[in-house]
VOGUPA-289937 format. One record per residue (C-alpha): x, y, z. Coordinates in steps of 0.25 Angstrom, whole numbers, plus 2048, in hexadecimal, padded with zeros to 3 digits. Layout:
<pts>
XYZ ...
</pts>
This chain:
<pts>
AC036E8AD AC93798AA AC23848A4 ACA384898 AC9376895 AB937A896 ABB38488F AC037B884 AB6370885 AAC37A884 AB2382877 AB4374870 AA436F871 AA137F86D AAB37F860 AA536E85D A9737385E A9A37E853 A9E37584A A9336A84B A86366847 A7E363852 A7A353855 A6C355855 A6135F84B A56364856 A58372857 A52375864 A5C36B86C A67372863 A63380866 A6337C875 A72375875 A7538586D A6E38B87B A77382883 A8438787C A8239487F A7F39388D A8C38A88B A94394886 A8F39E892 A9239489C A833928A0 A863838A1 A7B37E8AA A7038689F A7937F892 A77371898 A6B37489A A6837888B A7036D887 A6B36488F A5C36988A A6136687B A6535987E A56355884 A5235A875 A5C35286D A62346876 A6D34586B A7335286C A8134E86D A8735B86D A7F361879 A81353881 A9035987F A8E367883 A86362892 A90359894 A9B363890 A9536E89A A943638A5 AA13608A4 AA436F8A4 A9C36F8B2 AA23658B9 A9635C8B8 AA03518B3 A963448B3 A8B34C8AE A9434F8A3 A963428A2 A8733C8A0 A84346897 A8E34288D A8E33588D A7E33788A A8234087E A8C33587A A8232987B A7C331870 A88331868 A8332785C A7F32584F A7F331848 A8233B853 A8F333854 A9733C84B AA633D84D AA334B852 A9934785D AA433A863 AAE347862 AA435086A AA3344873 AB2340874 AB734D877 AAB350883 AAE34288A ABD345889 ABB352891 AB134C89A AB934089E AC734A8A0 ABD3518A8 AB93468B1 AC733F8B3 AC43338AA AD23378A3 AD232889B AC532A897 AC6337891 AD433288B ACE328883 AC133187F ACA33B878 AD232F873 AC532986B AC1339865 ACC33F865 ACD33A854 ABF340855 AC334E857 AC4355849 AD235B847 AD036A84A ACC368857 AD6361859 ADF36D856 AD7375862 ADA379870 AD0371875 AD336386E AE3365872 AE1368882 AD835B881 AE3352879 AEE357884 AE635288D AE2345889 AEF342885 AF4346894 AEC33C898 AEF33188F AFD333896 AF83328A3 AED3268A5 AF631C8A3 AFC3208B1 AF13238BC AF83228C9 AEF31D8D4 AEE3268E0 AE63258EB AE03318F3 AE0332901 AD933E909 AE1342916 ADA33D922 AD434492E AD734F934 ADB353926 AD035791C AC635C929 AC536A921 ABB36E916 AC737190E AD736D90E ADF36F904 AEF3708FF AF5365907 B05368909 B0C35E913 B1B360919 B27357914 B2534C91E B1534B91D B1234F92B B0C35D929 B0036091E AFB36E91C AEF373915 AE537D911 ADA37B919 ACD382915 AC038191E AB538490F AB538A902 AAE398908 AB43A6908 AB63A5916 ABC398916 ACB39B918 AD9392913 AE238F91F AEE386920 AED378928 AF736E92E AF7361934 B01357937 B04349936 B02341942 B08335948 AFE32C945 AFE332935 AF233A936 AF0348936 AF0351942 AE435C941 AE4369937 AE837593D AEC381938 AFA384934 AFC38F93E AF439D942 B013A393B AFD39F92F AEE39D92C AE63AA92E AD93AF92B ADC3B191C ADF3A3912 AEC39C914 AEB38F90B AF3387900 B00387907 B0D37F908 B1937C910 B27379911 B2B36A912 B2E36B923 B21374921 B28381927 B2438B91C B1838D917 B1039390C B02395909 AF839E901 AF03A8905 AE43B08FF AE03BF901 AE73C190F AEA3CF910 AFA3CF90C AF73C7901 AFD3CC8F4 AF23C58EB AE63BA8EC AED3B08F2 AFC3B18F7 B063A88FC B0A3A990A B163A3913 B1839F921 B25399928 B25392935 B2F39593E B3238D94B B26384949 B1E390947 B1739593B B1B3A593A B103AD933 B0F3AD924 B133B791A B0F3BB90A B183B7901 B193C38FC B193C98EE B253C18E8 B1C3B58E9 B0E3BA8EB B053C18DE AF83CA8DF AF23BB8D8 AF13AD8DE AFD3A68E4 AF93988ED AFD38C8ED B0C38B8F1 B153818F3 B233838FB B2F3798F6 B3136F901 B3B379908 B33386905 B3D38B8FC B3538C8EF B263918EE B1D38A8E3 B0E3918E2 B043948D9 B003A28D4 AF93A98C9 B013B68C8 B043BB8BC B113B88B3 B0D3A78B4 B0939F8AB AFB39B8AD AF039D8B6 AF53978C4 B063968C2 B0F3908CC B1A3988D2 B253988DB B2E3A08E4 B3C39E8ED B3F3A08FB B4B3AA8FC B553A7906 B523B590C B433AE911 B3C3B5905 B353B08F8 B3B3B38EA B313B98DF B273AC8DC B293A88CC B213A08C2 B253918C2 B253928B4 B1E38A8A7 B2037D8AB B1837B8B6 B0F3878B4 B053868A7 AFC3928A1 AF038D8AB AF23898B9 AFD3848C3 AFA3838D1 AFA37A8DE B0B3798DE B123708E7 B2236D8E7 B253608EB B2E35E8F8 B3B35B8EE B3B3698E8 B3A3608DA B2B35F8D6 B1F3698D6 B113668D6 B0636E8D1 AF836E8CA AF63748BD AEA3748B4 AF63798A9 AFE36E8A5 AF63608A0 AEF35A8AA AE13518AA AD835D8AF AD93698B7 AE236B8C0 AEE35F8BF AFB35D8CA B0735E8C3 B1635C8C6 B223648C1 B2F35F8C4 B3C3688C6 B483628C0 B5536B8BD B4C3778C5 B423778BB B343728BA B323688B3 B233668AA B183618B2 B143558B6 B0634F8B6 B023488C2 AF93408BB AED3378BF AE73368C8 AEE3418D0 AE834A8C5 ADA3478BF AD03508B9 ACE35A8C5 AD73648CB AE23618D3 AE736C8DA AF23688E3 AFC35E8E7 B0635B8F3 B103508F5 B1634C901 B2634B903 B2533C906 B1E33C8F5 B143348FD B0733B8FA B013458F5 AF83508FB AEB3568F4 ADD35C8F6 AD23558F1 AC435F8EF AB83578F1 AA935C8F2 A9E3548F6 A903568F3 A883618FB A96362902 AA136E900 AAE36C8FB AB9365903 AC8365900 ACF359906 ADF354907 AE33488FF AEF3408FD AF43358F5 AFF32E8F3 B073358E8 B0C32B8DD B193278DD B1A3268CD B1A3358CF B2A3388D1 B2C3448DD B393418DD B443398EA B3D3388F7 B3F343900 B4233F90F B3F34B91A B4834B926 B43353933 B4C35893F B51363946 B5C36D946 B62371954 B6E379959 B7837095D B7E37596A B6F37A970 B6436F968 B5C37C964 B5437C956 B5A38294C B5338993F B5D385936 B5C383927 B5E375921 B61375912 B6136790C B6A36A8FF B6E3608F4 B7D35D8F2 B7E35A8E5 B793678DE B7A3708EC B693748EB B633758F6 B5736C8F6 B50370904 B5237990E B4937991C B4B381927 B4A37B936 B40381941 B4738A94A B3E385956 B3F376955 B4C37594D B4236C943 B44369934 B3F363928 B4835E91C B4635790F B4F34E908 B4F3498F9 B533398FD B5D3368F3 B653488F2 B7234A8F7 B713538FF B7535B90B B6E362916 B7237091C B6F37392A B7038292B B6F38D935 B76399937 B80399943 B8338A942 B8938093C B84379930 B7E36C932 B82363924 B7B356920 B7F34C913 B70347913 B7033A90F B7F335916 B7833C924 B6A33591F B63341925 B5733E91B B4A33A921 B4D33D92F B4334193B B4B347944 B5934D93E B5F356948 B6835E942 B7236694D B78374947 B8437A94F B85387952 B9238F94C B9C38E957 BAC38D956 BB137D954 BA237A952 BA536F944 B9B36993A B9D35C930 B9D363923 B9235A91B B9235A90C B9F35D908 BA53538FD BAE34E8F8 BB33438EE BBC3378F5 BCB33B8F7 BC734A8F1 BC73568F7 BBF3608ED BB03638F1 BA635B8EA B9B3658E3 B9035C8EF B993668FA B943768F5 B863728FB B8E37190A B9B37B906 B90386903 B8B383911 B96383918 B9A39190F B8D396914 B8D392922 B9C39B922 B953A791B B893A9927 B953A6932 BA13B192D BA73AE93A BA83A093A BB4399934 BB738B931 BBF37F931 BBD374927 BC036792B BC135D921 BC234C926 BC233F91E BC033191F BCC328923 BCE321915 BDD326910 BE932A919 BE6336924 BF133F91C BE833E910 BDC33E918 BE134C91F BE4353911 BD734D909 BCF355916 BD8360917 BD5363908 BC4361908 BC436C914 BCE37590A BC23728FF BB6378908 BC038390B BC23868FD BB43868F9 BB238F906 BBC399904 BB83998F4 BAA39C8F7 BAE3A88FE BB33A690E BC13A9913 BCB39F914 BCC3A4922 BBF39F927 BC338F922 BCD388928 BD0379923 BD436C928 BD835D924 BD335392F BD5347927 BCF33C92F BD233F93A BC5342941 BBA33993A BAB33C93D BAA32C93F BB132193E BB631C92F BAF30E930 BA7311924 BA5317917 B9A32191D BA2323928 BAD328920 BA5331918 BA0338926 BB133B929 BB434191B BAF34E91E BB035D91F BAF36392D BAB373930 BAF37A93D BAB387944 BBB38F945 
</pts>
């Protein structure tokens, strides 16, 4: 129980007792229940149970101290023992003990009780049946009004339990004491986590991998690389969606700028480079952990308790400069963060949804999973994940993979005369939940096209209608490997880009790149004659002004011109053969003149762009079909 909601309980049974007379008359048991509540009021719970429990060996009916043990038990943690206790006081509730007062004592203690033990209907229906008990300047307090919110929450949710079935991650998984924070890449096949060998001083936090095999198991642990794990804690991280830049936290190593800091690592060529402090735009002197990277590592969600938020723990975020560097971290503001805690963040592979825990916002105990959505750029008001994700304990964390298959999570467990152990779980996340259209991930590699060398280049997957780039990876300069993810129903494009070559342009869904295993993307490098099919460029049938779906690939072909100053052009335009070849040549003729224009007003000299009309006469394929036809009505660029 959260200590103010204690605090509560307890201030509620002090302020009832004052204004009572007690259910019995034997002053020696009354005088001891008076003992127990000031060892209450001290803390000394163990002594006031005692005392309590003494006056109610004097005077069996003595409902009020039946009330204050189970109160206190419940206040330990000693939930079934709370239980017994005041269900015996309760048995004792009749004739003319049976006051309205005593059925509210009782009604408002077996409401916290069953909140406490998860029995969420039973607790609802207690408060329904006393809540006309409660006389109506209680219910004007703090306490009665936290409680009403909360039974009202529930009244909305137990009507639509979901059903989930938990599934703890085989061998050679879960071999360590403790393993925690489960992140996966966007295709499933990698898992990292905190691996933690006891709960001692010297038991240190370092970073774990292991990969899926052919058969669907799991390879062994092993540590993430010498690079990275040291002999300080490296824990709680997270990675990109092709798992090529990752973020972790760190406590008390010597450059760190607080408790706890956040550090990153990029690998390059397949290998993991050493890790550097974030520095002091994202780091504080106070507690930052917990980061979660967007699924291109282009934003940083984490949790922090600097000053200037809006609560204990608040969620923060920062943005990766094109220069390499991260802007100044900001306060995701009141929506998502409360006056208490926020922590545990994890953006979802879509850039659209953000998970956390927060014990802030309405919830059915502790430390709830909620979702915010972002629509329009903003964050939207919190979603609770309801039951039985949530229940009456904490739940500190979540992960969902890209597939929206399962979810990932640690489950504590103790067992008797044993330490505590920290397992990974999964379940399958419910579909009722919306996380948006299906992602589909498409892996290849990106070579040079005359020699068949890999190529770090950057892709940049980018939406035609509103010209936002949604992702952007980079390829690995040693194997020429990529990752990419794709929203199934966007229309979009992918860039292929590296300085000194030609520009490799997709239409995603007419080259049906999506969901692809081994996409080999060829880039060319800059050379007189060398040509490429302008992709992405539109425009309406019989027309020859751009459509607004072009400024994504006319901003690229502008940017490709500004990084080569010495290269200059010809744009080549080429339509289908519907319509006479005179028309055909002028209709061409006039597209190039467009990219020109918008060139040349975006600031190039004319001089660097010549134009032409090819009509069509030299289609791509032949025009036997409608798709074929599109393929021929076209924009061509060659190197002068």
């Amino acid at each position: 129980m959260r200590p103010v909601y204690l605090l509560i309980l307890l201030s509620f049974f002090s302020l009832w007792a004052q204004a009572q007379t007690f259910s019995i008359i034997d002053g020696k048991a009354i005088k001891l229940y008076q003992e127990g509540e000031e060892l209450s009021q001290s803390r000394e719970y163990d002594l006031a149970i005692e005392k309590y429990k003494a006056a109610i060996e004097r005077e069996a009916s003595f409902l009020e101290a039946y009330v204050k043990v189970s109160q206190l038990m419940i206040t330990q943690g000693k939930l079934d023992d709370a239980e017994k206790m005041a269900l015996a006081g309760k048995a004792k509730l009749s004739g003319k003990n049976a006051t309205s007062k005593h059925k509210a004592d009782y009604g408002w203690l077996f409401s916290n009780l069953y909140l406490k033990q998860g029995k969420f209907t039973e607790a609802y229906r207690q408060f329904q049946e006393v809540d006309p008990l409660f006389d109506e300047v209680f219910k004007k307090s703090m306490y009665y009004t936290q409680m009403k919110k909360q039974i009202d929450f529930l009244g909305t949710q137990l009507g639509d339990i979901r059903s989930i079935e938990k599934e703890k991650l085989e061998q050679p998984l879960n071999e360590f004491q403790l393993q925690y924070f489960p992140v996966l890449t966007a295709d499933g096949e990698q898992i990292l986590f905190t691996k933690r060998d006891g709960t001692g001083n010297f038991d240190k936090e370092d970073i774990y991998t292991a990969y899926v095999k052919a058969d669907g198991g799991w390879t062994d642990p092993q540590s993430i690389a010498q690079t990275i794990n040291s002999q300080f804690n490296e824990g709680t991280c997270t990675v990109t969606a092709d798992g090529n830049i990752l973020i972790y936290t760190s406590c008390d190593a010597p450059d760190s700028q607080g408790s706890c800091d956040l550090y990153v690592a990029y690998k390059v060529n397949g290998t993991w480079q050493r890790p550097t402090n974030m520095g002091t735009k994202v780091n504080s002197r106070s507690w930052d952990s917990q980061p979660s990277l967007s699924a291109d590592g282009r934003i940083l969600f984490f949790s922090s308790n600097r000053k200037g938020g809006f609560g204990g723990n608040d969620i923060w975020y920062t943005v990766r400069l094109n220069d390499g560097n991260w802007s100044d971290a900001k306060n995701l503001g009141s929506i998502v963060n409360s006056p208490k805690d926020e922590i545990s963040p994890f953006m979802f592979f879509n850039n659209e949804l953000l998970f956390f825990a927060s014990d802030g916002h309405q919830g059915f105990g502790g430390m709830d999973i909620f979702l915010s959505r972002v629509k329009d750029g903003e964050f939207q008001d919190p979603e609770n994940l309801g039951l039985p994700i949530n229940d009456q304990l904490d739940q500190v964390a979540l992960f969902i993979t890209a597939k929206k298959d399962y979810a990932y999570y640690t489950e504590l467990t103790k067992e008797d005369g044993a330490q505590d152990r920290s397992l990974l779980y999964r379940f399958k996340f419910p579909e009722e939940i919306y996380l948006g259209e299906n992602l589909l991930v498409t892996q290849g590699k990106v070579l040079n096209a005359k020699t068949g060398q890999p190529i770090d280049a950057t892709l940049s997957l980018v939406s035609l209608t509103n010209d936002s780039t949604l992702y952007q990876f980079q390829s690995d300069g040693k194997t020429g490997e990529f990752m990419m993810l794709y929203p199934e129903n966007a229309v979009s494009g992918l860039y292929v880009e590296k300085k000194g070559y030609l520009p490799k342009i997709y239409n995603v869904e007419r080259d049906k790149i999506q969901n692809v295993k081994d996409l080999k993307v060829e880039l060319t490098p800059v050379a007189t004659g060398e040509e490429f099919v302008f992709e992405n460029v539109f425009f309406d049938f019989d027309k020859y002004d751009l459509k607004s779906e072009s400024i994504t690939s006319l901003k690229r072909l502008l940017k490709f011109l500004q990084e080569n100053p010495n290269v200059n052009i010809l744009i080549s335009g080429h339509t289908d053969n519907v319509g006479s070849s005179a028309y055909n040549q002028t209709l061409s003729l006039q597209r190039a003149t467009s990219v020109q224009t918008f060139l040349v007003k975006s600031g190039l000299h004319p001089g660097r762009l010549l134009v032409e009309g090819k009509g069509d006469n030299e289609p791509m394929v032949p025009n036997s079909s409608p798709e074929n036809q599109a393929l021929n009505r076209r924009i061509t660029i060659k190197v002068l």
